[in-house]
Every structure is written in structure tokens, then in C-alpha cells.
C-alpha positions in Angstrom: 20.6 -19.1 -0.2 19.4 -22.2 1.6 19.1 -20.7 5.1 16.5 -18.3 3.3 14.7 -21.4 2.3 14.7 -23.3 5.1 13.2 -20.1 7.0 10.6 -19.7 4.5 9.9 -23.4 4.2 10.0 -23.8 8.1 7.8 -20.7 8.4 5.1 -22.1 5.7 4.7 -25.3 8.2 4.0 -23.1 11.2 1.4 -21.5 8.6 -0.9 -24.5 7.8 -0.6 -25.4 11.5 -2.0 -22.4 12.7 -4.2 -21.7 9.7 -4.8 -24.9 7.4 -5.1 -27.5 10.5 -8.4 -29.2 11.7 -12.0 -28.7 10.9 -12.1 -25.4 11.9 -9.3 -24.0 9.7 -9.7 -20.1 9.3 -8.3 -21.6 5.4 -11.5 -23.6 4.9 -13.8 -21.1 6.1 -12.2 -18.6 3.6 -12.2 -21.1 0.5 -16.1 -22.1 1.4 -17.6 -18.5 2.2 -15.1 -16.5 0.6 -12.4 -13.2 1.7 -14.7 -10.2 2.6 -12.3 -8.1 3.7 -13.6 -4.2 4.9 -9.8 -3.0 4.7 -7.8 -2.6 1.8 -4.1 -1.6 1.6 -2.0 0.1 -1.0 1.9 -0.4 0.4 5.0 -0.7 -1.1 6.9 -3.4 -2.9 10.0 -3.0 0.6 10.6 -6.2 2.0 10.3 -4.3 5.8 6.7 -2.5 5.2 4.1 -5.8 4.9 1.2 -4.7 6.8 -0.3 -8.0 7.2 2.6 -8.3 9.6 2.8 -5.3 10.9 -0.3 -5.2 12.0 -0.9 -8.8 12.7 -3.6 -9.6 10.8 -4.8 -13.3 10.2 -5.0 -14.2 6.1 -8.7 -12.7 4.7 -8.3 -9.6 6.9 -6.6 -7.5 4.4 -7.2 -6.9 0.8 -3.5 -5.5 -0.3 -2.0 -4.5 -3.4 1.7 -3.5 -3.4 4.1 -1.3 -5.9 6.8 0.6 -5.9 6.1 3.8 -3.6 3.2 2.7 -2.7 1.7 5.4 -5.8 -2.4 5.5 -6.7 -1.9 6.7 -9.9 -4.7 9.2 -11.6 -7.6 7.5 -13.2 -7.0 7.0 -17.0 -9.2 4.4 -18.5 -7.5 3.6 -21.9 -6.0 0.6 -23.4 -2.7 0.6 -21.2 -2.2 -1.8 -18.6 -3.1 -0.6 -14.9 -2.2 -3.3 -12.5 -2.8 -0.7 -9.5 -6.1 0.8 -10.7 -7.3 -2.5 -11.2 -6.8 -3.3 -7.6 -8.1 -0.2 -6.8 -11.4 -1.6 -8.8 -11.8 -4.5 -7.4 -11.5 -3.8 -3.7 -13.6 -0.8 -3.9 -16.5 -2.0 -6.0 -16.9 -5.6 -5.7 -15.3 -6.5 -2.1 -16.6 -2.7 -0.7 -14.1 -2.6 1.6 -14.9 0.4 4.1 -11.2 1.8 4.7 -8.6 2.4 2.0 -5.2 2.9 3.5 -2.6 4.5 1.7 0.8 2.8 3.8 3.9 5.0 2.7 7.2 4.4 5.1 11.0 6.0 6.0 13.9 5.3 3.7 11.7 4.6 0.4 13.8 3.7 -2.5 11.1 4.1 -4.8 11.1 8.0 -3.8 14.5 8.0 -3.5 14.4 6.9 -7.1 12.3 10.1 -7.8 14.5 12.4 -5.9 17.3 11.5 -7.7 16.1 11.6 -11.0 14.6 15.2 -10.1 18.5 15.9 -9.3 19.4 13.8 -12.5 21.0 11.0 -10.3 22.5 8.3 -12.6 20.7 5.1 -12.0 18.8 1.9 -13.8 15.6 3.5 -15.2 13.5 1.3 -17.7 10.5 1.2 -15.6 11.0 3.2 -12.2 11.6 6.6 -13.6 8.4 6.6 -15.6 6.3 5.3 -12.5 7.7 7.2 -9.8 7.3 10.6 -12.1 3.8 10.2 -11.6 4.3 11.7 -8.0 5.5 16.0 -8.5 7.1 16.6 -5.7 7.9 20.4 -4.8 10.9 22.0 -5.7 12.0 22.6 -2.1 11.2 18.9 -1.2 14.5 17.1 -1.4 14.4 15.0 1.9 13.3 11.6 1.1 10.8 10.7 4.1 9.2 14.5 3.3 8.8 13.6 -0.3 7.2 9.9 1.2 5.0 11.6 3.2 3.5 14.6 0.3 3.5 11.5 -2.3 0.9 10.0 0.1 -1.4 13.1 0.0 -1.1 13.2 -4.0 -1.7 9.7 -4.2 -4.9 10.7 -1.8 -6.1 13.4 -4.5 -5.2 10.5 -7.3 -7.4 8.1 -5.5 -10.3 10.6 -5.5 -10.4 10.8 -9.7 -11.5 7.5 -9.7 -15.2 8.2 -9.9 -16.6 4.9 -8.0 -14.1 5.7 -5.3 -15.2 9.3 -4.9 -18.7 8.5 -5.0 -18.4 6.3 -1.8 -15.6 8.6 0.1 -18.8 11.2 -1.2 -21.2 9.3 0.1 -19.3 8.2 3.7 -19.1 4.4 3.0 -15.4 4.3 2.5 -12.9 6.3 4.1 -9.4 7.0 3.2 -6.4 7.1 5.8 -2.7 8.1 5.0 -0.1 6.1 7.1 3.8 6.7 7.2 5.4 4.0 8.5 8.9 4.6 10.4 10.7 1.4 10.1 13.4 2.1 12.5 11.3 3.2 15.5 9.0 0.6 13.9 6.1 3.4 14.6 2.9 3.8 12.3 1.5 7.3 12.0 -1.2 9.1 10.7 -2.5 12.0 9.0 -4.7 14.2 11.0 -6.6 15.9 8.9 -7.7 18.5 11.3 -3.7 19.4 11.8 -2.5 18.6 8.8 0.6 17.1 10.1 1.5 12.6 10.7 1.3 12.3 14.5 2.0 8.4 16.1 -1.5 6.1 15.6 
């Protein structure tokens, strides 16, 4: 437990030396201007798939909100809580970011999660059950990198019932991208629509 804190609190110091350090400080420009990001994220909760690492990117770059599966759920605007669509709100109609990327990845315990309850898998279910169901997988879909991959093409049509987001996708001032990250090759890749299949970004 301690060697996992000194690694984060040893990591946080090479942070505010490369980002929080003298006048120029990519921190103080983002606290006095503000984050205008023109890319926003849905990913997953898995401690491997952050794509501000994975891509590199420097702190304001990325507008991200993670979950379990990386799931856009439908648009339903009722008095339930929607953490997700909320995201989807903001970044979308008050940052305008220009790309939404849907970042799914291999060995997903989230669909694993749905997989097994499809197969009626024994497993702790107060939450995940009811969130992952949101994704209906086919009935010949029992691989779980497959099912990873289709959940990001239903999250896709999700995203586009959300009338302010399919007004601008519409309109050609935001555009969607599917991604499937392969953690053990450690290779992004993406949806062609022209194909239909993920081929290596």
C-alpha cells in the first residue's frame, strides 16, 4: 500500500514541475482562460485504458468522462440521475468539442459482466447488471472483445438520440469516432465506416 503512494505522490511532483512550475505554467494559463478542449472522450472506468495517457495528451486537451463499459446510454430526460448524459451535455453544448470518441478496449470486465449475466453467470450485481443491460448484445455474440466492439456501435446509435448531439453530427460540426483499444498489443483501432470492420489507427 505505501509503494502505491509513494508512486503516486512521487508522480504528482513530476506533475507540477512539468505543468504547475514558472510563469508560463500550461496550469495558469488553463485556470485564467479556461479548458477549451475540441475532443471529448467516453472510456471506461479500467485502470489500463486512460486516454490522456495513452495518447499523451497535456491536461486541458481532453474533455473525458469514464464508466463502466464505456456505455452512452439512450436519451431519457426524466427525474433519474444521468451522470453520463450529463457529460454528454456539457461537452457537446457548452465546450463544442468537435470529435466525440467512443474508446471501448480488449478484456472488458464491464462486458464481461453483461455476457455473463446473459449466460446467468453468478456474480455481485447491485448496480452493474442494471447498467451494462443497457447494451443488447446478439444472441450469437458470446466473445467478450466482439461484444466490446458491437457495444461501441450501439453506444454510437445511443449517442445520436440525444437531439443537440444529432443536430451537430447533422450539421458536420462534431464527429463521432469508435476506437477499440487492444491493451496487450497496446494498439488503438478504428471503425471504418466505409468497411465496416476496426482496422489499426
Amino acid at each position: 500500500m505505501e509503494k502505491a503512494l509513494n508512486k503516486m505522490l512521487k508522480g504528482y511532483l513530476e506533475f507540477r514541475d512539468k505543468y504547475a512550475g514558472g510563469d508560463h505554467s500550461i496550469m495558469r494559463y488553463l485556470s485564467d482562460y479556461g479548458q477549451k478542449p475540441e475532443v471529448m472522450f467516453v472510456a471506461c472506468c479500467d485502470s489500463r485504458v486512460d486516454p490522456a495517457l495513452i495518447l499523451q495528451c497535456d491536461p486541458g486537451d481532453l474533455f473525458v468522462v469514464r464508466n463502466v463499459a464505456n456505455i452512452v446510454p439512450p436519451y431519457e430526460k426524466d427525474e433519474a440521475h444521468h451522470g453520463t448524459s450529463a457529460a454528454l451535455e456539457f461537452g457537446v453544448c457548452f465546450l463544442k468539442v468537435k470529435h466525440l470518441i467512443l474508446l471501448g478496449h480488449s478484456q472488458c470486465g464491464g462486458i464481461k459482466a453483461l455476457l455473463d449475466n446473459v449466460h446467468n453467470a453468478p456474480h455481485q450485481n447491485d448496480f452493474i447488471d442494471n447498467w451494462v443491460s443497457i447494451i443488447k448484445p446478439p444472441q450469437q455474440v458470446d466473445d467478450v472483445n466482439t461484444c466490446a466492439q458491437y457495444a461501441l456501435q450501439q453506444s454510437k446509435a445511443n449517442c445520436l438520440t440525444f437531439p443537440w448531439l444529432a443536430a451537430r453530427v447533422a450539421e458536420g460540426t462534431l464527429k463521432i469516432h469508435l476506437w477499440f483499444f487492444d491493451i496487450h498489443n497496446g494498439q488503438i483501432y478504428n471503425h471504418n465506416e466505409n468497411s465496416k470492420e476496426f482496422e489499426p489507427l
